[in-house]
N, C-alpha and C positions, 0 to 999 in steps of 0.2 A: 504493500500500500504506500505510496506514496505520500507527502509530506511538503508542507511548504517549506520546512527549511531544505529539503534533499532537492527541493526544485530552484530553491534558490533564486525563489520571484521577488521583483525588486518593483515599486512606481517612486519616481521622483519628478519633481518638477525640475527645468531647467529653462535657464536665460541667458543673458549673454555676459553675463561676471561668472556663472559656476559652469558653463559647460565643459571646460578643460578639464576640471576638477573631478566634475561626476562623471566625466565621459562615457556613455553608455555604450560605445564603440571598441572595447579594450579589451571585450572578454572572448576567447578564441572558440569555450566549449558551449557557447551560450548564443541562444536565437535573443535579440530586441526591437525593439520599437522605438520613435519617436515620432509624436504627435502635434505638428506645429499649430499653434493656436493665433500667434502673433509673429511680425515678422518676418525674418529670411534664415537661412542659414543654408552651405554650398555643401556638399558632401565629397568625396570619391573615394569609387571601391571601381577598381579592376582598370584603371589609369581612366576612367567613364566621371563627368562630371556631372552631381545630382543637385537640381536647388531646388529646398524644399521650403514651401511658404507656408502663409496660414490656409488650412484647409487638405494641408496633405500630409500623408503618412508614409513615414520609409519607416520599410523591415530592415534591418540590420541581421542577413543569414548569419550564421554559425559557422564556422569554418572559413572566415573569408577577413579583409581586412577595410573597414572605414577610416578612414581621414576626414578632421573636416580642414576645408581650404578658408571657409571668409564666414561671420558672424554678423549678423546686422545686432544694430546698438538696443535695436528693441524688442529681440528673442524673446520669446516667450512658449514655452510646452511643456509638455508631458513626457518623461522615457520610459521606458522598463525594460527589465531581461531575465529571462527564464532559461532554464537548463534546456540542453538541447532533446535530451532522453525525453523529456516531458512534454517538447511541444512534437514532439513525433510522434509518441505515443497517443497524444491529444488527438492526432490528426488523421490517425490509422483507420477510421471507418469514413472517412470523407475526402482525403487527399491521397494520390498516386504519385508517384515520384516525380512524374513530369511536370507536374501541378509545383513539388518543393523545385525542382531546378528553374520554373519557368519564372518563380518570385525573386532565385537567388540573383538571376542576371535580367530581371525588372523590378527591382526593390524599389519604386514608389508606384504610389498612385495618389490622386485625386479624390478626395472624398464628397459626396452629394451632401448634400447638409443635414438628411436625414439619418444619412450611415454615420457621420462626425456625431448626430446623436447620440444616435445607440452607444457608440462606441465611447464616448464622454462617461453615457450613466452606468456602464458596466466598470470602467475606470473609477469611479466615484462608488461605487457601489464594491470592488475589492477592497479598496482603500476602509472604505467604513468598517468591512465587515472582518477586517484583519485585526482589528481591535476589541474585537467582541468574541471572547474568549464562551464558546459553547461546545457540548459531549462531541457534535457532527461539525464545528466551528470551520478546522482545516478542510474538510470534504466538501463544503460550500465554497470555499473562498477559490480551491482546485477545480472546482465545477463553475466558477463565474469568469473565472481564468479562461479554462477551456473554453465558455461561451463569448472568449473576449477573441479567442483564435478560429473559434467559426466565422465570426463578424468580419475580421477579416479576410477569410481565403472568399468569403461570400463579397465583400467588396470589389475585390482582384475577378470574383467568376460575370461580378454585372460589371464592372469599370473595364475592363481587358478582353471583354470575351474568350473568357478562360474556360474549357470544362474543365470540369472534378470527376475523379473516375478514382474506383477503390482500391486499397493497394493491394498487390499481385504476391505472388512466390518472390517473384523477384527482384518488386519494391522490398520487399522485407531483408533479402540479402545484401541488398545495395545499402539500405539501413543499418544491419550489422556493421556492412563494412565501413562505413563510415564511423558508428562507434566505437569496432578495433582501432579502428586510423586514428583515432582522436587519441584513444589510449598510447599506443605503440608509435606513434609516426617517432619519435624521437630518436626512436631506437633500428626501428626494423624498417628498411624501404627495400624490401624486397616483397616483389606477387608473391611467391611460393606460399611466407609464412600467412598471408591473408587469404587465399584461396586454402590451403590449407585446415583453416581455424572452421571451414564451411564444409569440410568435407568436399572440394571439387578440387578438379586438375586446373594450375594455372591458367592452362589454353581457355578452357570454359568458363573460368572463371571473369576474364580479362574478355571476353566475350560478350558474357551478361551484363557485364557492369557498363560497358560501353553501350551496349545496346537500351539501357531504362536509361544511361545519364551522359549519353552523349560525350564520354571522356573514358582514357582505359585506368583500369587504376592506378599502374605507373604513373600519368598524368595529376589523379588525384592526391597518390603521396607526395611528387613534387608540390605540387597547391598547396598541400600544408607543411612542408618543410617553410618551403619558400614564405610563407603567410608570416607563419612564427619567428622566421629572423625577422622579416621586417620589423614585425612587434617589436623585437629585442632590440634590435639593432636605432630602430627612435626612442629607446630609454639612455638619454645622455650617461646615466651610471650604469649602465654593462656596457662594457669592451667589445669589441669583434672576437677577440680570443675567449672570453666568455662565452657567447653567442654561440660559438662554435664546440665549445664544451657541454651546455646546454643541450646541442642539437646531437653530442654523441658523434660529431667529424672526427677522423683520424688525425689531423691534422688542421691550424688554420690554410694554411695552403690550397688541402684541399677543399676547405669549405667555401673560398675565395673564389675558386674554379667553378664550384656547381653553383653557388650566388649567381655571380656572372653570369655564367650561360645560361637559366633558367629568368633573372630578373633584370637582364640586359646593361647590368652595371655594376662595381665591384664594392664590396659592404661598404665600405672608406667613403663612398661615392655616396652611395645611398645616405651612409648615416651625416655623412656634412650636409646634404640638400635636405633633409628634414629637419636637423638645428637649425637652417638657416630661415624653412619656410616656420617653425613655431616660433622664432622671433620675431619674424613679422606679425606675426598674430597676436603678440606679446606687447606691440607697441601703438 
């Protein structure tokens, strides 16, 4: 049974003094949201420039990395982030994998002013009811959660002409592997021991998984290798030789190499062009 601390659901307000702070963007095993009520604020995930005003919503996937690039003076929203296990498992009789890929690389939408309703009073409606400690208290506030992640894949299926379609054998696999990979990417970038963990031969394996998500999973452990230096690598206190200790490289040398060729420029590179662009955001 699940738990709101083991889901690790978070609502904050943010504006344009605390959003560095609270960054709702930071967390690698963790799906969120932010809810513009006021404002502007520019986002980028996947070098794609997102600007989100009053009246729309970006998902923040899991496994992936946000930046924000520009902040208006008069921000004003909503964030939150929940465990990724938990909005998957939330999502298991109403979303199919193509449904999670199709949000991960369109993560905003436009909300009607009725959906910005709904979607406010269930926001206001966890918040209250997190405080109100009763026998079924967690199992309400986990069920108004979940009815907070129907509302929006329901958003995404009338704003995008989205279908929803239920997940499959192979949605499920692809799910697994995703949360081996979240556990192990550090350590093991190798098919074998993922195909493996499922009972199938690499060949099949690296098969399926391209065929529900559009990527082989070689492709996917790069994605999170690569994801989590960046993280690392824009925290001015870890080193590149850190980074590379962290990730489990044999060497900084070599972790310099597969940087490089996977994120078209070398950690040193990276990490000066992100101190230079949070100073400007700093001034």
């Amino acid at each position: 049974m699940s738990t709101i601390e083991d889901s690790n659901i978070e609502l904050f307000d943010i504006d344009s003094k605390n959003i560095k702070q609270r960054n709702p963007f930071s967390y690698l095993n963790q799906n969120g949201f932010l809810l513009c009520k006021r404002g502007k604020i520019s986002l980028i995930m996947d070098e794609r420039l997102y600007n989100v005003e009053k009246g729309d919503l970006y998902i923040y996937p899991a496994f992936s990395l946000t930046q924000i690039h520009s902040v208006s003076d008069d921000l004003q929203g909503v964030a939150g982030t929940a465990d990724f296990n938990f909005i998957f498992s939330s999502l298991d009789s109403i979303s199919d994998t193509q449904s999670h890929i199709y949000i991960r690389f369109h993560p905003l939408v436009s909300l009607t002013v009725e959906q910005l309703q709904r979607i406010e009073e269930i926001i206001w409606f966890v918040r209250k009811r997190k405080n109100i400690q009763t026998q079924l208290g967690t199992q309400i506030v986990l069920s108004l959660v979940q009815a907070f992640c129907y509302e929006v894949i329901d958003a995404y299926i009338t704003n995008k002409s989205m279908q929803s379609m239920k997940q499959t054998r192979k949605d499920k696999t692809f799910q697994n592997f995703l949360v081996s990979l979240y556990q192990n990417f550090h350590i093991h970038r190798n098919v074998q021991f993922y195909a493996k963990q499922q009972g199938l031969t690499p060949r099949y394996f690296t098969t399926l998984i391209h065929k529900v998500s559009g990527k082989t999973p070689s492709q996917w452990i790069t994605t999170f290798v690569i994801i989590e230096a960046k993280r690392l690598l824009s925290n001015p206190k870890i080193s590149i030789k850190e980074t590379s200790c962290k990730l489990h490289f044999t060497d900084q040398s070599f972790f310099g190499r597969y940087f490089k060729l996977y994120a078209g420029c070398s950690p040193s590179e990276y990490k000066n062009a992100t101190f230079k662009r949070n100073c400007s955001m700093d001034l």
